[in-house]
C-alpha positions in Angstrom: 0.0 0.0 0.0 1.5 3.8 -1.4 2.2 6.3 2.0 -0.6 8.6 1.8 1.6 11.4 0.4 2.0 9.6 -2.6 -1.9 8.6 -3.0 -2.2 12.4 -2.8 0.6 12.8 -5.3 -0.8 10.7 -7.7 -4.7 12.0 -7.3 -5.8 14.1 -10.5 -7.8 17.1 -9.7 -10.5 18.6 -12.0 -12.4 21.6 -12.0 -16.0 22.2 -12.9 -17.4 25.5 -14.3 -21.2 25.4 -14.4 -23.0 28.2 -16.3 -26.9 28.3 -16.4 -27.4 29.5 -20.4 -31.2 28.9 -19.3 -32.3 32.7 -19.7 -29.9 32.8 -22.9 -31.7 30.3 -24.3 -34.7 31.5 -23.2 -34.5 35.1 -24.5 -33.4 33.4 -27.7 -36.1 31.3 -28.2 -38.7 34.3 -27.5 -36.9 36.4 -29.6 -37.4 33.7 -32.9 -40.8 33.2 -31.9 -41.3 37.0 -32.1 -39.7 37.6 -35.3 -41.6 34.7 -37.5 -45.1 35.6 -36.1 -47.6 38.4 -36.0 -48.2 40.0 -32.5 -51.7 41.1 -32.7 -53.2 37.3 -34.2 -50.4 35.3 -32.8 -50.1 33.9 -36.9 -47.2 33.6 -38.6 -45.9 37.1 -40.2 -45.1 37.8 -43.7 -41.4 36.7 -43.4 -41.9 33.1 -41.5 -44.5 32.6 -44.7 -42.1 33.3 -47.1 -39.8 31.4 -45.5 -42.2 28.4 -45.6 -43.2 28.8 -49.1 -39.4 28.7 -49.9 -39.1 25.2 -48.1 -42.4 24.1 -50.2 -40.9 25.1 -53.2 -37.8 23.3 -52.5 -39.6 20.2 -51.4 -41.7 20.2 -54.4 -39.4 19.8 -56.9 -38.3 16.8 -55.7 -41.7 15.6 -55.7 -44.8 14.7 -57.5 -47.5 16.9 -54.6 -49.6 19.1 -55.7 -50.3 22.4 -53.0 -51.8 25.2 -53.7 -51.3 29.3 -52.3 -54.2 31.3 -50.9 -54.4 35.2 -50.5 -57.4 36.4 -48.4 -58.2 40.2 -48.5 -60.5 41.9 -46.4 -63.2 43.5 -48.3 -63.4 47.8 -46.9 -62.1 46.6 -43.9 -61.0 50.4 -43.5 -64.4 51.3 -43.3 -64.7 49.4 -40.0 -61.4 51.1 -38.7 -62.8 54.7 -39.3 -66.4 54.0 -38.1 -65.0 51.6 -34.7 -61.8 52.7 -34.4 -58.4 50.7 -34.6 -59.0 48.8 -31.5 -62.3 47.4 -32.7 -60.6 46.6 -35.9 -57.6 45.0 -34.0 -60.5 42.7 -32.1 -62.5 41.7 -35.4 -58.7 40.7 -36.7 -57.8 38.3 -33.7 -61.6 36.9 -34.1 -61.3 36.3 -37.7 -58.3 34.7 -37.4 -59.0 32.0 -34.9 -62.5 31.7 -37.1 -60.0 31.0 -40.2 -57.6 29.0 -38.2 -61.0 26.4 -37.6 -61.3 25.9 -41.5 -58.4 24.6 -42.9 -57.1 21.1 -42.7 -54.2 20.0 -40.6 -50.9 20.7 -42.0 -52.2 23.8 -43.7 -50.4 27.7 -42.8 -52.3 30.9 -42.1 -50.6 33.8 -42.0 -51.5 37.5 -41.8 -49.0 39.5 -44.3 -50.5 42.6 -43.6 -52.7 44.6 -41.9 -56.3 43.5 -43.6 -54.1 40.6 -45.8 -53.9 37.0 -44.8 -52.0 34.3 -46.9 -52.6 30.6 -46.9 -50.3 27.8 -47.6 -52.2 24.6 -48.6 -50.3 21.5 -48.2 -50.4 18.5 -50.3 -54.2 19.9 -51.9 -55.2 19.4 -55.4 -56.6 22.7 -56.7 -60.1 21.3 -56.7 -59.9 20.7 -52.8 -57.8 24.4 -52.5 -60.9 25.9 -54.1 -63.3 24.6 -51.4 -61.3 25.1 -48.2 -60.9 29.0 -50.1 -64.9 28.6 -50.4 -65.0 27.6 -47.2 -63.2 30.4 -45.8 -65.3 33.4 -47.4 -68.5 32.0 -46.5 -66.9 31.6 -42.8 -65.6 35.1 -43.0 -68.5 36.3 -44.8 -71.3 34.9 -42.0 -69.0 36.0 -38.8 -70.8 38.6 -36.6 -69.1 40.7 -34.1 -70.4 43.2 -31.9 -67.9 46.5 -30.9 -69.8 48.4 -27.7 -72.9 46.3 -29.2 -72.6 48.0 -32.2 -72.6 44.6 -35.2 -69.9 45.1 -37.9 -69.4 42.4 -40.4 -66.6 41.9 -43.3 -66.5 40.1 -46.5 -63.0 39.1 -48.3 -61.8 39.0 -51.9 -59.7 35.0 -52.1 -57.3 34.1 -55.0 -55.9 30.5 -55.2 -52.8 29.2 -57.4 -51.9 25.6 -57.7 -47.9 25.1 -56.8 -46.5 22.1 -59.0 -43.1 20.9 -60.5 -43.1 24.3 -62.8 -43.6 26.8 -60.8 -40.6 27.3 -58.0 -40.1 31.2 -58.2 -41.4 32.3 -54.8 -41.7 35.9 -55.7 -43.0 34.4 -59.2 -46.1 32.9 -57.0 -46.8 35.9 -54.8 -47.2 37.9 -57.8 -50.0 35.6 -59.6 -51.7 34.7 -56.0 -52.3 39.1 -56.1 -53.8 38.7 -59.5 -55.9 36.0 -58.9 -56.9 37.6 -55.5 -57.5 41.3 -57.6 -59.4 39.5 -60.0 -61.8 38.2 -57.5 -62.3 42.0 -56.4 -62.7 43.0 -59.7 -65.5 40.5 -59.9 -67.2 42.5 -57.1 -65.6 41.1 -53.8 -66.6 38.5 -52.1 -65.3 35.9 -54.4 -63.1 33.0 -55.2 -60.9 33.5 -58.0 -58.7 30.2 -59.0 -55.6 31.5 -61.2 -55.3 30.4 -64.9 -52.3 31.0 -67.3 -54.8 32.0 -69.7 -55.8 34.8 -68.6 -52.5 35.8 -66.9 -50.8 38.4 -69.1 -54.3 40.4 -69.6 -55.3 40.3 -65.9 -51.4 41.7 -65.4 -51.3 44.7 -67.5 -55.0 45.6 -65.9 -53.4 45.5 -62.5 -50.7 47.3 -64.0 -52.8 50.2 -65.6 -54.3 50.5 -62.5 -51.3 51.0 -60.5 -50.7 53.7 -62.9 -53.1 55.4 -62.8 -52.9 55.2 -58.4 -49.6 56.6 -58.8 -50.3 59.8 -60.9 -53.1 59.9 -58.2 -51.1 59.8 -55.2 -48.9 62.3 -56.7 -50.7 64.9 -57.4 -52.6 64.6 -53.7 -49.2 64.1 -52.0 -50.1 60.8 -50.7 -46.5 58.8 -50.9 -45.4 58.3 -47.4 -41.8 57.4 -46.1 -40.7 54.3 -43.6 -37.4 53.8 -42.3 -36.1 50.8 -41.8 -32.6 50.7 -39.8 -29.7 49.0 -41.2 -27.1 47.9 -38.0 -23.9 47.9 -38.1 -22.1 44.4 -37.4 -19.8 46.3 -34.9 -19.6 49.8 -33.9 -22.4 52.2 -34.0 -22.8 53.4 -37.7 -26.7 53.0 -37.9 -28.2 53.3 -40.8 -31.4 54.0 -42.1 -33.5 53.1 -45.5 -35.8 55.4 -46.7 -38.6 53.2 -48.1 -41.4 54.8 -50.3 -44.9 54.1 -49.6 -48.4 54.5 -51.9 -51.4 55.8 -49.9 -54.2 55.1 -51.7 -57.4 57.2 -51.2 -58.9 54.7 -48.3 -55.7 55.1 -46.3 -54.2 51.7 -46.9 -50.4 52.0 -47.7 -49.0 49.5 -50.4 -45.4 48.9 -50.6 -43.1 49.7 -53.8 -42.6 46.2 -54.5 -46.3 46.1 -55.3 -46.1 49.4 -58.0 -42.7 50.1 -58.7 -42.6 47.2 -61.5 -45.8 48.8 -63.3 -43.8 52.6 -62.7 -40.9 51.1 -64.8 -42.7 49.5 -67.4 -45.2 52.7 -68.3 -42.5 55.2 -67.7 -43.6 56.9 -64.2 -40.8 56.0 -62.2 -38.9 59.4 -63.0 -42.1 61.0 -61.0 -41.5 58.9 -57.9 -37.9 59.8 -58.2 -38.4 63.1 -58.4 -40.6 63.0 -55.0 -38.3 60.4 -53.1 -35.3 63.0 -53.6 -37.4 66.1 -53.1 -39.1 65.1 -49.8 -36.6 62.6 -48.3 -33.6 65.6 -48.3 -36.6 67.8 -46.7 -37.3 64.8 -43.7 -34.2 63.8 -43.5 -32.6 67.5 -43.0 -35.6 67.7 -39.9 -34.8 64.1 -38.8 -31.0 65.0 -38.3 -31.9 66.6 -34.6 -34.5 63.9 -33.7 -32.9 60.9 -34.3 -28.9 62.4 -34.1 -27.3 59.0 -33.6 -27.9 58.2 -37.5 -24.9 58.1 -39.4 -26.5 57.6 -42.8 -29.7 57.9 -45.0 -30.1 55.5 -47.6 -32.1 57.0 -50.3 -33.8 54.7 -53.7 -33.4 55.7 -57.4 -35.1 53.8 -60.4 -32.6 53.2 -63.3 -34.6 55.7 -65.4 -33.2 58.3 -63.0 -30.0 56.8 -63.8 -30.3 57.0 -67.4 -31.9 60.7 -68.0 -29.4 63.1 -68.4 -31.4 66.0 -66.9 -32.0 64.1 -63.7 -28.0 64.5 -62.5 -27.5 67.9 -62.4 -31.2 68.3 -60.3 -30.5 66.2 -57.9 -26.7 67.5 -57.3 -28.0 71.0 -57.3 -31.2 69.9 -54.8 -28.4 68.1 -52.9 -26.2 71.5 -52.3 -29.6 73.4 -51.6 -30.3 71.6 -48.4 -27.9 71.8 -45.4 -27.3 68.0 -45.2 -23.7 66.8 -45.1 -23.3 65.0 -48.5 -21.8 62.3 -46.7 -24.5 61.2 -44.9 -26.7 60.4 -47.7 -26.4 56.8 -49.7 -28.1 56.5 -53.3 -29.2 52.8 -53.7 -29.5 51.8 -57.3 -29.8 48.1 -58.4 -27.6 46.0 -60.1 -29.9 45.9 -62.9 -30.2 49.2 -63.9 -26.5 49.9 -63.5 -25.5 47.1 -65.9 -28.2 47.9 -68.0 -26.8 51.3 -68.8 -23.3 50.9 -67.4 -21.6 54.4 -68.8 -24.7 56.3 -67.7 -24.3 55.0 -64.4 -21.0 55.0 -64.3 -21.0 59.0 -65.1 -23.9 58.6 -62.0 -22.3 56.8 -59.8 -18.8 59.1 -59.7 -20.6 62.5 -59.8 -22.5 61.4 -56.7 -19.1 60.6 -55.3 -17.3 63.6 -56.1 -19.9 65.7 -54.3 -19.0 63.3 -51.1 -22.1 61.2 -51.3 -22.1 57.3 -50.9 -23.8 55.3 -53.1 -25.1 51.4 -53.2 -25.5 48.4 -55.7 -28.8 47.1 -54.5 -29.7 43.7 -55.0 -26.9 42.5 -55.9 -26.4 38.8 -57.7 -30.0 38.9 -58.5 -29.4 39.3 -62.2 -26.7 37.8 -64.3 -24.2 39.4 -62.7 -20.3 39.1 -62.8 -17.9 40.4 -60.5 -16.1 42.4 -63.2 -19.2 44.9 -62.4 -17.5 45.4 -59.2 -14.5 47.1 -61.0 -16.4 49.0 -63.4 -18.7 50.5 -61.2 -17.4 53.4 -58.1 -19.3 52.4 -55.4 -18.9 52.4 -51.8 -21.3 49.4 -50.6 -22.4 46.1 -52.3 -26.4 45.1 -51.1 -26.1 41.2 -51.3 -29.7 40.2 -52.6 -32.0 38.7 -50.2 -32.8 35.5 -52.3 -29.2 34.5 -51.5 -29.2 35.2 -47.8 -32.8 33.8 -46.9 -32.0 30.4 -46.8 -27.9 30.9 -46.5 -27.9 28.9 -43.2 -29.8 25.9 -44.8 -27.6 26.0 -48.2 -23.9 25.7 -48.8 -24.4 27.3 -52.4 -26.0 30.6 -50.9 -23.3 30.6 -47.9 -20.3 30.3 -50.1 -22.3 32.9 -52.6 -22.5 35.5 -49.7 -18.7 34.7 -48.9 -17.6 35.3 -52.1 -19.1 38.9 -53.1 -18.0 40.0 -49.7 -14.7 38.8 -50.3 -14.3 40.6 -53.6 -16.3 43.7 -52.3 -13.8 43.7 -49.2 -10.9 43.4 -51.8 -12.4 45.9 -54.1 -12.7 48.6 -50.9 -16.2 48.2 -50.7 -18.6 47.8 -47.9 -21.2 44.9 -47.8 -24.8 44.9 -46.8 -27.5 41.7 -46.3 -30.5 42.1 -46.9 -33.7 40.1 -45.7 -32.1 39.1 -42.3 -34.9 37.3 -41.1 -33.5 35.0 -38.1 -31.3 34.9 -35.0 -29.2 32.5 -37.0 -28.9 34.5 -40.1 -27.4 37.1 -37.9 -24.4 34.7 -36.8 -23.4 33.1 -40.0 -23.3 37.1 -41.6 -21.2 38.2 -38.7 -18.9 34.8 -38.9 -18.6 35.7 -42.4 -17.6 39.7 -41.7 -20.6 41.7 -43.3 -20.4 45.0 -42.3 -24.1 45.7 -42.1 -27.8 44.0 -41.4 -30.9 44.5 -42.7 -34.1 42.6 -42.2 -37.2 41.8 -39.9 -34.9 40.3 -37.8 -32.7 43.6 -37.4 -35.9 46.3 -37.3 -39.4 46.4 -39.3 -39.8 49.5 -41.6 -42.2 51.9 -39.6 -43.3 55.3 -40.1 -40.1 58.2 -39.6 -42.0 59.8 -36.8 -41.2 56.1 -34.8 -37.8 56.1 -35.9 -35.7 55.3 -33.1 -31.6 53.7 -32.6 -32.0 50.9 -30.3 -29.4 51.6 -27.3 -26.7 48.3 -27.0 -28.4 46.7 -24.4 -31.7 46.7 -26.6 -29.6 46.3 -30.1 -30.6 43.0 -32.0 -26.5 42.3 -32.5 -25.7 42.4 -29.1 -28.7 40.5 -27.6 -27.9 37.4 -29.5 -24.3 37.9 -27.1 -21.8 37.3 -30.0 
């Protein structure tokens, strides 16, 4: 038997460090639950739908199921907010939702993707079958009575259906022809069913897009284009940013967002007069902004390519630009990819007059189109917008992630910054920092709200630091 010193000799020690990570864990499971569902109904929100349809779509081409997409619209559900007031409208929304909820089949996804719009993801449903549950749902909609201060109110809704097979895996593709389908059925006097046909596609599409038309001359000419900010974070440091997002207020009060009317703009040449208002009014905000919110660094301001193409538009908005007392440098131009390459010497002559009057300026959605990296060389521009259709799903896909990697790499090596865009998760947020983007932008980050909200979360409250990386 070993003396007892030698026992103690030859005893290992170890040390323990417990942590509880409980209330991390915690506070990061409240905060995904908050950012893919809607507070008010408790549904999933427009981004955890999105995200769903992408994983649909990806599932479906491997497949032989059939699914089908709803969009449910509330027929003059404004009506009910300016007789009742907001919070009876609030009520009547949480009530219709649980009475939708009770109508669709197990397996199936409601969502509400705006304030009076609710989408619905049908899962493994013929078109036949998608038509009944959307029958289903108007006549449950339709026959629901509430009572505000025992005053009755009822609402009707407007439903378009698509079928999802094989062919058709463009998400945005599928959002667009679910709106037609569901415009259609207003057009046919609300309270209807309208199941999506190819047929009748293109004809239904440049309707819609007349229409838009004309609601934008409209909107103009009564000054009803409104402005949201959505804040872009900085990955370290405190250089917040901020987007300047244009809005359409039709003459009910409902706001529509550009990628709803800016594709119509483009095609019948109206663009140029939303330009024209963005730069005018956003210099005018932003220059009474500067003392309320004093913390933002930059103002990120949208131009259509036919801005960047029309030769009298340059020496306008330079000259507006010197009119205002706003620092140059604090303002960023966002043009996309597209309409830089599509005119590259026009925006190249842009681009570098912008920059010699010390403004910043942005390739938006970049990678979206058949883009090279030799654009990157061609084009002086201080940040690179990384498209959101690569950075969605870049923690479930190799392909996106080493996509992401690579254009910041070459930005970074090019001396430019990078931005990603549609930052939806908790997760996103890791893998962008682990990769070195400079800046954030999604749901996840902040939701676009009206400037008169606009506030810089302090770090304790800031989305980067809460996550504790």
């Amino acid at each position: 038997m070993a003396p007892l010193g030698e026992a103690v000799k030859k005893r290992k020690l170890f040390v323990a460090v417990l942590e509880d990570i409980s209330e991390s864990r915690n506070l990061s499971a409240e905060l995904a639950y908050q950012a893919a569902h809607d507070q008010l109904t408790g549904l999933a929100n427009r981004r955890e739908f999105e995200r769903e349809l992408n994983h649909l779509l990806h599932d479906t081409g491997s497949s032989s199921g059939r699914h089908a997409l709803g969009l449910i619209d509330l027929d003059q559900f404004k009506v009910i907010n300016d007789t009742f007031g907001h919070l009876a409208g609030d009520a009547l929304l949480v009530r219709l939702a649980e009475r939708m909820q009770h109508c669709l089949r197990d397996g199936d996804l409601l969502a509400r993707l705006d304030g009076d719009e609710f989408g619905v993801m049908l899962r493994n449903c013929g078109i036949e079958t998608a038509t009944q549950v959307a029958n289903r749902l108007r006549d449950a909609i339709g026959e629901f009575r509430f009572s505000w201060e025992e005053m009755p109110m009822n609402v009707s809704a407007s439903i378009g259906i698509i079928e999802i097979n094989g062919s058709n895996r463009d998400a945005a593709m599928l959002m667009q022809r679910v709106d037609l389908a569901c415009y259609e059925a207003k057009d046919l006097g609300r309270n209807q069913v309208c199941v999506h046909t190819e047929s009748r596609a293109s004809s239904i599409k440049r309707r819609v897009e007349m229409s838009w038309v004309n609601r934008i001359n409209e909107a103009i000419a009564a000054n009803r284009l409104r402005f949201h900010g959505q804040l872009i974070a900085p990955a370290a440091g405190d250089d917040w940013r901020c987007e300047l997002l244009v809005r359409l207020e039709d003459a009910d009060g409902k706001l529509h967002t550009a990628n709803l009317f800016m594709d119509a703009a483009e095609r019948y040449h109206v663009a140029r007069a939303i330009d024209k208002w963005v730069v005018g009014n956003a210099l005018q905000r932003i220059q009474s902004l500067r003392s309320r919110v004093p913390g933002m660094k930059t103002w990120h301001i949208n131009l259509s390519g036919q801005s960047v193409d029309c030769e009298m538009v340059l020496p306008e908005l330079l000259a507006r630009i010197k009119a205002h007392d706003i620092a140059p440098e604090c303002l960023c131009f966002e043009i996309t990819e597209s309409a830089a390459i599509h005119s590259l010497e026009e925006a190249h002559r842009f681009f570098s007059a912008l920059r010699e009057l010390g403004c910043q300026v942005a390739l938006d959605d970049f990678g979206k189109g058949l883009s090279t990296f030799d654009y990157l060389k061609q084009l002086p521009v201080n940040l690179v917008k990384i498209d959101g259709s690569f950075v969605r799903e870049l923690a479930h896909s190799e392909l996106d992630h080493a996509m992401v990697r690579s254009i910041h790499e070459v930005a970074k090596i090019a001396g430019m910054r990078t931005i990603a865009e549609s930052v939806e998760s908790i997760e996103l947020i890791l893998r962008l920092k682990q990769i070195g983007i400079d800046y954030l932008q999604g749901h996840a980050i902040h939701s676009p709200q009206p400037l008169s909200a606009l506030v810089i979360p302090d770090a304790e409250n800031s989305p980067i630091n809460k996550i504790g990386f």
